[in-house]
C-alpha positions in Angstrom: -30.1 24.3 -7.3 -34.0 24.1 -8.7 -36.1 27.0 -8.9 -39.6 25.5 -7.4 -42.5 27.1 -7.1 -45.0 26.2 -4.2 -48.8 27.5 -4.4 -50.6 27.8 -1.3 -47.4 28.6 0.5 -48.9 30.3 3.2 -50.9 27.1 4.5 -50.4 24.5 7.1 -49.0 22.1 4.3 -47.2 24.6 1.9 -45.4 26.3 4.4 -43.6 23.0 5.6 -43.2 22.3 1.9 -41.2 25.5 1.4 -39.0 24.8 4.4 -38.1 21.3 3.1 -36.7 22.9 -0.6 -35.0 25.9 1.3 -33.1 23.0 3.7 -32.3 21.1 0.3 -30.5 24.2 -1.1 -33.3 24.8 -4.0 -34.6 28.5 -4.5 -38.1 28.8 -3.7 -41.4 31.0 -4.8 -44.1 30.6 -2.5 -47.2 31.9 -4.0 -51.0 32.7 -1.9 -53.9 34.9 -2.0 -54.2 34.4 1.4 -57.5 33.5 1.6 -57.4 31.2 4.1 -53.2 30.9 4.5 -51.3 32.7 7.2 -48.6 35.2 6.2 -47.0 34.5 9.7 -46.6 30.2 8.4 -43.2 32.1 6.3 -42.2 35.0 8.3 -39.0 33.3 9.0 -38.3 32.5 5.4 -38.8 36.3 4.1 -35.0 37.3 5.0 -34.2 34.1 2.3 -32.2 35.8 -0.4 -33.5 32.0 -1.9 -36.7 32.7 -1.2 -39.5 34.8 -2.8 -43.0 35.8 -2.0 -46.0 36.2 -4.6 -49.3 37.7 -3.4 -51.1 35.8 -6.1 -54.6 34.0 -7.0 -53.8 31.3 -9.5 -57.4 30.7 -10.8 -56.8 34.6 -12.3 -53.6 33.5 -13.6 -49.9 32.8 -13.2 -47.0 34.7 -14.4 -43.4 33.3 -13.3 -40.4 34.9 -14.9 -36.9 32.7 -15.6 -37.3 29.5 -15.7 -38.7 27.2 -13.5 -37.9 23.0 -12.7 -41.0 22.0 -9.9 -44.3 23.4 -9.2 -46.0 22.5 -6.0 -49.7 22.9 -6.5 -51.4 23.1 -2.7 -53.7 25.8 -3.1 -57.3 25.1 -2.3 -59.2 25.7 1.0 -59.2 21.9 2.7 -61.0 22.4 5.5 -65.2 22.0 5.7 -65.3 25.5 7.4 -63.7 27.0 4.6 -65.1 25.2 1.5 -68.4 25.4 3.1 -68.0 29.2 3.0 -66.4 30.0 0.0 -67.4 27.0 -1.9 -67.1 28.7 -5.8 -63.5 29.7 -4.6 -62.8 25.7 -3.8 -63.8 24.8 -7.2 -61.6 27.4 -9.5 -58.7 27.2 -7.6 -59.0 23.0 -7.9 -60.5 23.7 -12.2 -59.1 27.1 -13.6 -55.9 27.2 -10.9 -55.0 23.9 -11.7 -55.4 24.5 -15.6 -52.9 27.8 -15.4 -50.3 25.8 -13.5 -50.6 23.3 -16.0 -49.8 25.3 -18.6 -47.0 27.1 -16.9 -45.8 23.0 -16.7 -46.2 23.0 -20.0 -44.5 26.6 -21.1 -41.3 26.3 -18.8 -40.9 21.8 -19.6 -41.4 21.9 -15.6 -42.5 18.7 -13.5 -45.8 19.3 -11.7 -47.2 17.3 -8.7 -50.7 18.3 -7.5 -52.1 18.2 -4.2 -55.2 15.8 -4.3 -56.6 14.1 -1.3 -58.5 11.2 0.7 -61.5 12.7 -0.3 -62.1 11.8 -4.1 -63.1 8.4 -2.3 -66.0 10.0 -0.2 -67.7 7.9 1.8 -65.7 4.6 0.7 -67.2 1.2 0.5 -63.7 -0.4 0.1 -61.3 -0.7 3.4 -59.2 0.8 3.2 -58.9 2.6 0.3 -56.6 1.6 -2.3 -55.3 3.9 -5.3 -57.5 1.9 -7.7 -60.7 2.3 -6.0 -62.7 5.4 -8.0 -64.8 6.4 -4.8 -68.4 6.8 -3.6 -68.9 10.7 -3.9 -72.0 12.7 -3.8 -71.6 15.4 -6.4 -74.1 18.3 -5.5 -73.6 17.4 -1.6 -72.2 20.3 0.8 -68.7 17.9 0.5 -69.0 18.1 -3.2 -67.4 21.6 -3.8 -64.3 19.7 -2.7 -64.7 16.4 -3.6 -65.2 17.1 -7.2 -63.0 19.7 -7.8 -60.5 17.5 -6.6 -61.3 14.7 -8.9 -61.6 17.2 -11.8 -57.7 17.9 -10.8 -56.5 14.8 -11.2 -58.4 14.3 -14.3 -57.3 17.9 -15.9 -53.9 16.6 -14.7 -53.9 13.0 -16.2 -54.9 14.9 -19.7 -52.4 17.3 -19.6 -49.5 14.2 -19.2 -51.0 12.3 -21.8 -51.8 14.6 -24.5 -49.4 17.4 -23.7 -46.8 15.3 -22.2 -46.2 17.0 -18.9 -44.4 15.5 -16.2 -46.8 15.0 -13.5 -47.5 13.9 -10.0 -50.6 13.4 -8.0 -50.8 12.9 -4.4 -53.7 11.8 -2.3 -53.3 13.4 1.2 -54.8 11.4 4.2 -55.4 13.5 7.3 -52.4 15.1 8.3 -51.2 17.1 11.6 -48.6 19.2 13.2 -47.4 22.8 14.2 -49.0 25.7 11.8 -52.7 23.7 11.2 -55.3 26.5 12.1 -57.4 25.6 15.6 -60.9 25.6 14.2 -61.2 25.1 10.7 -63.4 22.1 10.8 -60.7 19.3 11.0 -61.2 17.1 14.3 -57.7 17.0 15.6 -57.2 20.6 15.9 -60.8 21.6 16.8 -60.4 18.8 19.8 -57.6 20.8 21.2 -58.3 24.0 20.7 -61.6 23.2 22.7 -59.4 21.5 25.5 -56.9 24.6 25.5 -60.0 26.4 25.9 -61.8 24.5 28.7 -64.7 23.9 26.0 -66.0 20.1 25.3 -65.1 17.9 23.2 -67.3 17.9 20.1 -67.6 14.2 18.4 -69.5 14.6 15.6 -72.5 11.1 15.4 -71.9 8.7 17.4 -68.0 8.5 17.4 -67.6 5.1 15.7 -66.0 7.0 12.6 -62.7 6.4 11.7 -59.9 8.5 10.5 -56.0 7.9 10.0 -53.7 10.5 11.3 -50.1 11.6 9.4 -48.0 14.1 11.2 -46.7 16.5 8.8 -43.1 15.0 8.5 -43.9 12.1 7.6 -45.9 13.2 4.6 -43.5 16.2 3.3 -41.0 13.4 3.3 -43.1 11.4 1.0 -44.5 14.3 -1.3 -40.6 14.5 -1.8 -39.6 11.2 -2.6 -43.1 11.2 -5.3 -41.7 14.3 -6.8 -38.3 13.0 -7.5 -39.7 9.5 -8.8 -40.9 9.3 -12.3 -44.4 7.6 -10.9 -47.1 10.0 -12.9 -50.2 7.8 -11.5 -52.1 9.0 -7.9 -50.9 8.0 -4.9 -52.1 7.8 -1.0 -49.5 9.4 1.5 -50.9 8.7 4.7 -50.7 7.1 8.1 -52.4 3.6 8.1 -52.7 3.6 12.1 -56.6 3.9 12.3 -58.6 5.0 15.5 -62.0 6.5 15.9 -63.5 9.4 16.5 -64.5 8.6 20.2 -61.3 6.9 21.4 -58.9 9.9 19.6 -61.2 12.5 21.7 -60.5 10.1 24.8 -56.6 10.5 23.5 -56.5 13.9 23.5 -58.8 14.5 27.0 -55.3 12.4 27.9 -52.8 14.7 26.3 -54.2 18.0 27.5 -54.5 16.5 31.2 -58.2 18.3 30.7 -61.0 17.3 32.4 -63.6 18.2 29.7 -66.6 16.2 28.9 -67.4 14.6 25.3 -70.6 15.8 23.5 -72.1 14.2 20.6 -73.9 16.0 17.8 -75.7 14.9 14.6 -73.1 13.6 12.0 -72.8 16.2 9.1 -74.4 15.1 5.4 -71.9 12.8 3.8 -69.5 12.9 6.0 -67.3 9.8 5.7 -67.5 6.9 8.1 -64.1 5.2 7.5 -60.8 7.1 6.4 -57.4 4.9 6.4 -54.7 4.6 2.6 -53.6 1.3 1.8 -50.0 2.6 1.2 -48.2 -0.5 -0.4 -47.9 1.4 -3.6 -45.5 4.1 -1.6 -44.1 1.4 0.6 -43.2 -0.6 -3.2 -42.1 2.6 -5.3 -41.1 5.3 -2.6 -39.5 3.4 -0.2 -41.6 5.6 2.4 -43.9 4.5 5.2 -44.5 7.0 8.3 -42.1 7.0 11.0 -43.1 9.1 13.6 -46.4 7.4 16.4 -49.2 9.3 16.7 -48.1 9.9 20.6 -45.1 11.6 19.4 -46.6 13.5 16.7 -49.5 14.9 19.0 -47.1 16.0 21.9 -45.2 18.2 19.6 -48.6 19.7 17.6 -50.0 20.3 21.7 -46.5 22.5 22.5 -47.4 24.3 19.2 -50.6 25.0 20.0 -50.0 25.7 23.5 -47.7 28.3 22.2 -50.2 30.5 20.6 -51.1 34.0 21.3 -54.8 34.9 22.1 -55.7 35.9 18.5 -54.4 32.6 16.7 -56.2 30.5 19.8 -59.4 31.9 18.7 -58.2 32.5 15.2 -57.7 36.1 15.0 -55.3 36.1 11.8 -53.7 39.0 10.6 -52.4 38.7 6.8 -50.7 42.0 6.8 -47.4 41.6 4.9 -46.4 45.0 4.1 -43.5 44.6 6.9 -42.0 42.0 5.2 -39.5 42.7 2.4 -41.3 41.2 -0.9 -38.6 40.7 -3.3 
């Protein structure tokens, strides 16, 4: 059994990630400041004898006790909503976060893969983006807060493997889905249907040529796994290929919700990309892994979830009280 810790545990993507190493019999230490994680994302874990909870900010630093095999690395805010807001935030957790963790790699000989994603390409002038294309990125843009403290990640990272010799992974996250995203944080598939579940229109965002490439959460856990157990140490895309735009995924979900909603366009934000889909042969070559569940399937069971909700998660109420829950 591995002792892995998993920071950001209380997100959309850590959450799932602590699930997956409980069902493989590992022991688990999910870490969050909760800044923009939910509490409620591992309420079913906190009975776990093999799980632990640490109320935590990494960028102050990190203490683990014992030793320790895997660490995770998922915090950062990755919505625009939230790296808009807090943008100084984005940019330790991704810099100074990333540089503790690191050297807890370093002091317990444990293998680290970090969270990077899509977005150190920007706004990409290759199609679709390949692992060796370095990106088209506007540093002091409202995106860069994100986009740069990403790429300083994977830089910080690289160093760390060839100078120190850590054992490293880096994966670049495509746009990913499923039960536990928050409705409203900026990202189009779960603002489209938190509008529809609330009888608002459909926002499309320019003029809804934009493309993006969809991964339901699954798929991509299963291939953050499979990186983590290879011995690859150089980035790689984990994503769906499947592209669609903007305009014919808000006609897909106007479909799904059996709404009647209109579609309303706005004025594209600064930067934002215009084409989003991972060439994925490296994963395909090394991992063995492509995505095996269709974005019909994927969006019916992310609908139940969301259809699910209480009043205060629908219009994103969250309460991050865990003094009920037994921290061990």
């Amino acid at each position: 059994m591995a002792k892995v810790l998993v920071t950001g545990a209380a997100g959309f993507l850590g959450s799932h990630l602590c699930d997956r190493f409980i069902k493989e019999g590992h022991e688990v230490i999910g870490m969050d400041n909760l800044i923009t994680g939910n509490i409620r994302n591992l309420e079913h874990l906190f009975p776990l004898e093999q799980f632990t909870f640490y109320y935590q900010d990494v960028s102050n630093y990190v203490h683990v006790s014992g030793d320790l095999d895997y660490i995770l690395h998922f915090a950062s805010p990755a919505s625009p909503i939230d790296y808009l807001k807090i943008p100084i935030q984005t940019l330790k957790v991704s810099s100074l976060g990333t540089h503790n963790l690191l050297g807890l790699a370093k002091a317990k000989s444990a293998k680290i893969l970090v969270a990077s994603t899509s977005e150190v390409y920007g706004d990409p002038l290759v199609h679709p983006q390949t692992e060796e294309y370095w990106g088209n990125v506007n540093p002091i843009g409202p995106r860069g807060v994100y986009d740069e403290a990403k790429r300083f990640q994977e830089a910080i990272t690289m160093a760390y493997h060839t100078f120190h010799n850590v054992d490293i992974a880096i994966v670049r996250i495509f746009n990913t889905y499923g039960p536990r995203m928050r409705l409203n944080d900026g990202r189009v598939l779960p603002a489209f249907i938190g509008q529809a579940l609330r009888g608002e229109d459909l926002t499309v965002f320019g003029d809804g040529s934009q493309t993006r490439s969809f991964c339901y959460v699954d798929d991509l856990v299963e291939g953050i796994y499979r990186l983590l157990k290879s011995d690859y140490h150089l980035p790689m895309n984990i994503g769906n290929p499947d592209e669609i735009t903007i305009a014919d995924f808000a006609q897909e979900i106007i479909k799904l919700t059996g709404t009647n909603q209109k579609v309303v366009y706005k004025e594209l934000p600064k930067d934002d990309p215009l084409q989003r889909q991972p060439n994925i042969d490296k994963a395909r070559e090394i991992l063995g892994w492509e995505p095996k569940v269709s974005r019909s399937e994927g969006l019916k069971i992310t609908y139940d979830y969301f259809k699910s909700l209480d009043s205060d998660e629908l219009y994103r109420k969250e309460h991050n009280d865990f003094t009920k829950y037994i921290i061990k």
